[in-house]
One Martini backbone bead per residue (centre of mass of N, CA, C, O) as a GRO file, in nm:
protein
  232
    1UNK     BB    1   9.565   4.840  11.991
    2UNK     BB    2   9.544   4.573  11.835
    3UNK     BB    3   9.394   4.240  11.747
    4UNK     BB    4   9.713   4.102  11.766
    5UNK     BB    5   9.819   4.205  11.985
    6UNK     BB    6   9.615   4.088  12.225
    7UNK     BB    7   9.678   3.804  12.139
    8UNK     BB    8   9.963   3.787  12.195
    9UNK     BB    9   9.943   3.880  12.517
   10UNK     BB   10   9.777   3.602  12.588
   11UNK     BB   11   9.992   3.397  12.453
   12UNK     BB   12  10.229   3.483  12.682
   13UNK     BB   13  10.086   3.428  12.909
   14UNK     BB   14   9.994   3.154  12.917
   15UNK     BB   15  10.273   3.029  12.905
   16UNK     BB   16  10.380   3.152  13.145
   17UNK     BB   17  10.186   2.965  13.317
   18UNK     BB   18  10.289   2.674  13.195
   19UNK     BB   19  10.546   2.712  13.325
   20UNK     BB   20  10.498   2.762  13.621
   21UNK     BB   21  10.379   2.482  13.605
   22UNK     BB   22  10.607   2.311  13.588
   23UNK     BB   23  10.802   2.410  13.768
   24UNK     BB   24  10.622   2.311  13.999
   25UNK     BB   25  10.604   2.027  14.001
   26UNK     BB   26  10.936   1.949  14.031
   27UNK     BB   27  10.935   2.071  14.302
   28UNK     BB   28  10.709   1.844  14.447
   29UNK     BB   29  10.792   1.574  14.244
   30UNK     BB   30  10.661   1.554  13.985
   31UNK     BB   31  10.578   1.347  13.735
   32UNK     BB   32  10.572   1.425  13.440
   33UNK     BB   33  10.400   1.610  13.204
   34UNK     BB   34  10.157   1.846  13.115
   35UNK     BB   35   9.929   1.829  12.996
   36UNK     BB   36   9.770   1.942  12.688
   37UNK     BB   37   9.491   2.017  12.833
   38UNK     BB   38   9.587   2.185  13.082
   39UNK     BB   39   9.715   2.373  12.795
   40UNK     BB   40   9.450   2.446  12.680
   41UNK     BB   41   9.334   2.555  12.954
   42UNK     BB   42   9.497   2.831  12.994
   43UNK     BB   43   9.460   2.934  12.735
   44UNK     BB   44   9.130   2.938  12.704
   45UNK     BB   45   9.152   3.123  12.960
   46UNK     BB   46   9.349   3.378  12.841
   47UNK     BB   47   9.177   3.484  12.591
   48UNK     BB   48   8.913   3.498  12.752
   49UNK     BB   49   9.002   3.753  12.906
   50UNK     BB   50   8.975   4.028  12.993
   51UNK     BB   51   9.046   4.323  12.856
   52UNK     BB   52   9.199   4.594  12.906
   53UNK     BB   53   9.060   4.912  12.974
   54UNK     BB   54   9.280   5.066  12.756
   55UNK     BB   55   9.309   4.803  12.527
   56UNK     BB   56   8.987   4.853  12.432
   57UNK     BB   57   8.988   5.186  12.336
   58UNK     BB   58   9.238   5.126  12.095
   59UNK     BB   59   9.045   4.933  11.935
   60UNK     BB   60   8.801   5.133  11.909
   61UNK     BB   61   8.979   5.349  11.754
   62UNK     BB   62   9.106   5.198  11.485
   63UNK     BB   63   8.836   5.101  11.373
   64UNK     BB   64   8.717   5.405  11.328
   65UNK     BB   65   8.914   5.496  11.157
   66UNK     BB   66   8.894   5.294  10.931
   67UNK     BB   67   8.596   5.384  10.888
   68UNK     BB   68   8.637   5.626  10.805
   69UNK     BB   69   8.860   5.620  10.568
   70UNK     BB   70   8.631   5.485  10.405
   71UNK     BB   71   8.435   5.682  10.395
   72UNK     BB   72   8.614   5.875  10.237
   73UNK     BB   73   8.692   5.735   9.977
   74UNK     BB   74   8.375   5.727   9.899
   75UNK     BB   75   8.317   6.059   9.905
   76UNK     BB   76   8.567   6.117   9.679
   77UNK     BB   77   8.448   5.917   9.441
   78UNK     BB   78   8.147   6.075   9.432
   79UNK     BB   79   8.237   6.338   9.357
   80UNK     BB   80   8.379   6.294   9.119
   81UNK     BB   81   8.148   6.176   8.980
   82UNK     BB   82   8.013   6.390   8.980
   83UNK     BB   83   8.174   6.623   8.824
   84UNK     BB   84   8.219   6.511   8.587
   85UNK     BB   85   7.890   6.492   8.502
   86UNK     BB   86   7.889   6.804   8.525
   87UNK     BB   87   8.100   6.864   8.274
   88UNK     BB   88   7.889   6.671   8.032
   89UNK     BB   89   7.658   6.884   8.076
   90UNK     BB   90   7.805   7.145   7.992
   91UNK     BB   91   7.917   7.054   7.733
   92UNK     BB   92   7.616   6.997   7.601
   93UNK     BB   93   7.536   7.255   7.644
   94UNK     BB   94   7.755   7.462   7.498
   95UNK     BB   95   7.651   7.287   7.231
   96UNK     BB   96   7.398   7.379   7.173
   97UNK     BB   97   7.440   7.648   7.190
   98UNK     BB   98   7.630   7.683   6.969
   99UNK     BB   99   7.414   7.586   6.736
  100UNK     BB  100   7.236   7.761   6.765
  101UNK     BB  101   7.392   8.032   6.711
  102UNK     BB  102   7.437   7.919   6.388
  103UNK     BB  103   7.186   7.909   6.302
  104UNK     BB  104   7.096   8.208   6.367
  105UNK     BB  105   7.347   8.313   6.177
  106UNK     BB  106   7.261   8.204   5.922
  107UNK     BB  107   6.939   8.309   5.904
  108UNK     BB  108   7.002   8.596   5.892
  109UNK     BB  109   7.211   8.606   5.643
  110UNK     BB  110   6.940   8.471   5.456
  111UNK     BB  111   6.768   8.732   5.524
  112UNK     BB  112   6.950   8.955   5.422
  113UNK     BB  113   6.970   8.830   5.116
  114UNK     BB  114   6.705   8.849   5.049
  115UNK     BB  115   6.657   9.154   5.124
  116UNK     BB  116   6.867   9.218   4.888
  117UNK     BB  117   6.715   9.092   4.638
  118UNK     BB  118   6.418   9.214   4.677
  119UNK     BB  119   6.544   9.502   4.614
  120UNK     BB  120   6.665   9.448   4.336
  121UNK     BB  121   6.391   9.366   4.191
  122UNK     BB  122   6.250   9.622   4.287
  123UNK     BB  123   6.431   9.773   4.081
  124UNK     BB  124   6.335   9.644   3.826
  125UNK     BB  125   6.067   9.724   3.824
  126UNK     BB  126   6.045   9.985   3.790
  127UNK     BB  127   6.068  10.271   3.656
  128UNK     BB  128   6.106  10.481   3.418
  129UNK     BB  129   6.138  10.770   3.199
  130UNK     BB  130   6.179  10.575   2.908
  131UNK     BB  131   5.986  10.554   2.660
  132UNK     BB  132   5.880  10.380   2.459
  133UNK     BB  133   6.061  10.266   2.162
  134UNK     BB  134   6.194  10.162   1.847
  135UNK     BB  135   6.460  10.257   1.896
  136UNK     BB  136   6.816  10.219   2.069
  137UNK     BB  137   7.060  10.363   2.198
  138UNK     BB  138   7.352  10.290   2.390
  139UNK     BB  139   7.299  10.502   2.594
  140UNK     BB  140   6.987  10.479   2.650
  141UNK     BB  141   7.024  10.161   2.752
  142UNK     BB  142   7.220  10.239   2.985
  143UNK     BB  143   7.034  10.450   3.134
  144UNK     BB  144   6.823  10.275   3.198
  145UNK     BB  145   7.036  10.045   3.355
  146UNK     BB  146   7.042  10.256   3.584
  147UNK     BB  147   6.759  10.249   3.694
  148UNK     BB  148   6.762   9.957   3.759
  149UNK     BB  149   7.066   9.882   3.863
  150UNK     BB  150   7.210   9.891   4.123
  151UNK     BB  151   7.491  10.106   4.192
  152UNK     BB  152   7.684   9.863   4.306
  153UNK     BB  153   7.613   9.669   3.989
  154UNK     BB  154   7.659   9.831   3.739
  155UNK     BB  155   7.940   9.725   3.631
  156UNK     BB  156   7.897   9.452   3.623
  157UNK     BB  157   7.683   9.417   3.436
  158UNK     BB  158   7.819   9.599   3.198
  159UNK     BB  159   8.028   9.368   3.147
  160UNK     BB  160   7.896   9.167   3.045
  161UNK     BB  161   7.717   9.256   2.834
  162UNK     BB  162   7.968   9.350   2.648
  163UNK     BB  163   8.035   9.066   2.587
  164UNK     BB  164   7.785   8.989   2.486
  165UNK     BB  165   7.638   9.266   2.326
  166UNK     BB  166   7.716   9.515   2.319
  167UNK     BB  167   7.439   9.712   2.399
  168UNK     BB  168   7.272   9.484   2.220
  169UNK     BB  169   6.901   9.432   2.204
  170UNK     BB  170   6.950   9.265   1.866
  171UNK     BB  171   7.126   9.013   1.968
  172UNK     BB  172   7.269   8.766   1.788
  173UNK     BB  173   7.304   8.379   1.790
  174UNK     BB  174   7.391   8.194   1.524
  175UNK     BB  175   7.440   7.910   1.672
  176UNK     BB  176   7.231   7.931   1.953
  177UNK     BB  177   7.002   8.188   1.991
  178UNK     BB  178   7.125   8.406   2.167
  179UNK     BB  179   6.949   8.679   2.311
  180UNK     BB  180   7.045   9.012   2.349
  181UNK     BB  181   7.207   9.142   2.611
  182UNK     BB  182   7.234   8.880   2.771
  183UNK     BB  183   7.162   8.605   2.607
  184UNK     BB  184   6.926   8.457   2.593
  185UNK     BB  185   6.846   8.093   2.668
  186UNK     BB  186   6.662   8.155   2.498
  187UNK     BB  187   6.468   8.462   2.410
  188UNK     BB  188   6.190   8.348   2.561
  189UNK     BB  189   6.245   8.367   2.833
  190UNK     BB  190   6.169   8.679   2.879
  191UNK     BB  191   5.846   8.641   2.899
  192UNK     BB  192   5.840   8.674   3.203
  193UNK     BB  193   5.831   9.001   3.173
  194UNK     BB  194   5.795   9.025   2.850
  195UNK     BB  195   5.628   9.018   2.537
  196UNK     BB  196   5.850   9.245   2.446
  197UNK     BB  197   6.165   9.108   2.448
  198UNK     BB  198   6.284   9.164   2.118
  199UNK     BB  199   6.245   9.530   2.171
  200UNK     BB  200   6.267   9.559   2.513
  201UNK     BB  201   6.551   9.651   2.710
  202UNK     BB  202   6.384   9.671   3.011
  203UNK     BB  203   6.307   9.394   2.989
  204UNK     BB  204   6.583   9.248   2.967
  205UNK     BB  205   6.734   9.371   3.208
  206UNK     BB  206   6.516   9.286   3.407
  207UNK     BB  207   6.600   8.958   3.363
  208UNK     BB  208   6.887   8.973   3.391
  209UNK     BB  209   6.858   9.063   3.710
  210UNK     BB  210   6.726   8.811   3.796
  211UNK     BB  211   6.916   8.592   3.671
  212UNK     BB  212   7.155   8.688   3.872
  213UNK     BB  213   6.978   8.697   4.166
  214UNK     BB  214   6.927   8.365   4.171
  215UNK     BB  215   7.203   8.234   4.081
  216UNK     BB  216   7.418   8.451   4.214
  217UNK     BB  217   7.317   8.708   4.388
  218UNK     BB  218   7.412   8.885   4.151
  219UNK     BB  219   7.646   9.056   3.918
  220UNK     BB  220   7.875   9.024   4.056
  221UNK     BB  221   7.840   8.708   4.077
  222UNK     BB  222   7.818   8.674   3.761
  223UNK     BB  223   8.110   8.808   3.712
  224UNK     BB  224   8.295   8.585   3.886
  225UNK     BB  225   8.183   8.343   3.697
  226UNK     BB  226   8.273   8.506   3.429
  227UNK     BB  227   8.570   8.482   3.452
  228UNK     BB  228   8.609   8.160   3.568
  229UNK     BB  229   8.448   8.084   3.237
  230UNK     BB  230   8.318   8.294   3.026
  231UNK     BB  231   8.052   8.279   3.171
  232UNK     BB  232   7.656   8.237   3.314
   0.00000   0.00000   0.00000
């Protein structure tokens, strides 16, 4: 029973009393009505009399009830949120996984391609079998071109060399001053491989291989260009 109940049933009570007594007093032949004080008297005496203890187990049974439904109700809020925080954890932990991944995958990528520049470059400085001489056929600067560049790239190369300079290796662009095999400009560029550039096909070769795998990546990468630009 609630405490609006109890107390309804102390002020029916109460009432009842205040009734008896006026009927009472009628009967006695008492005149006029029973004072408000007396009426107010009888009631603070029944509000204050002590609840039947059946009456007051279930009011401390409901009072226990309300107070656990609010400690779960809080104890529901704290799980959420505590749950809520361990998601937004999770995902910035597997956001940060996710990017280190990518990191480190671009990382090997930089790696494998640098590791096959290098091996492409290592294999431009290699020997020839075919001794410098006065001058050489297109055959001849072939055959070099073949010892020099990887054969997986050596169509590419030839390709451009082809349209660059049909594999004159003393071809002159008379109006920009391009030299070589490669056309380079100037064709003083290629003394940095040696400074025999103006007639040794080996040293041509060689430049055009470094300066296509440091531009384009490969000569392939460099032939991929020339078709999309008619140059390189």
């Amino acid at each position: 029973m609630s405490r609006i109940s109890v107390r309804g049933l102390a002020v029916a009570s109460a009432t009842a009393v205040t009734a008896v007594g006026a009927v009472s007093g009628v009967a006695s032949g008492s005149t006029g009505q029973p004072s408000i004080d007396a009426e107010a008297t009888a009631s603070d005496s029944t509000l204050l009399a002590d609840i039947p203890a059946g009456q007051q187990a279930q009011v401390q049974t409901a009072s226990l009830t309300q107070q656990a439904d609010a400690q779960a109700v809080a104890a529901d809020a704290s799980a959420k949120k505590d749950a809520e925080e361990a998601a937004r954890k999770q995902a910035a932990q597997d956001a940060v996984a996710k990017q280190k991944a990518a990191a480190k995958a671009e990382k090997e990528a930089k790696e494998r391609k640098a590791a096959a520049e290098a091996a492409s470059r290592s294999a431009a400085r290699g020997p020839v079998s075919l001794a410098p001489q006065a001058s050489y056929t297109v055959a001849e600067v072939q055959a070099l071109a073949r010892q020099i560049i990887p054969s997986g790239q050596f169509q590419c190369f030839s390709n451009i060399v082809d349209h660059e300079s049909t594999w004159n290796y003393r071809a002159q662009n008379p109006s920009s001053g391009a030299y070589g095999l490669v056309q380079s400009l100037p064709g003083s560029k290629m003394a940095s491989v040696g400074a025999d550039w103006a007639t040794n096909p080996v040293t041509q070769i060689k430049w055009g291989l470094n300066y296509m795998n440091e531009r384009y990546g490969s000569p392939c990468g460099a032939w991929s260009y020339w078709q999309a630009h008619g140059n390189y």
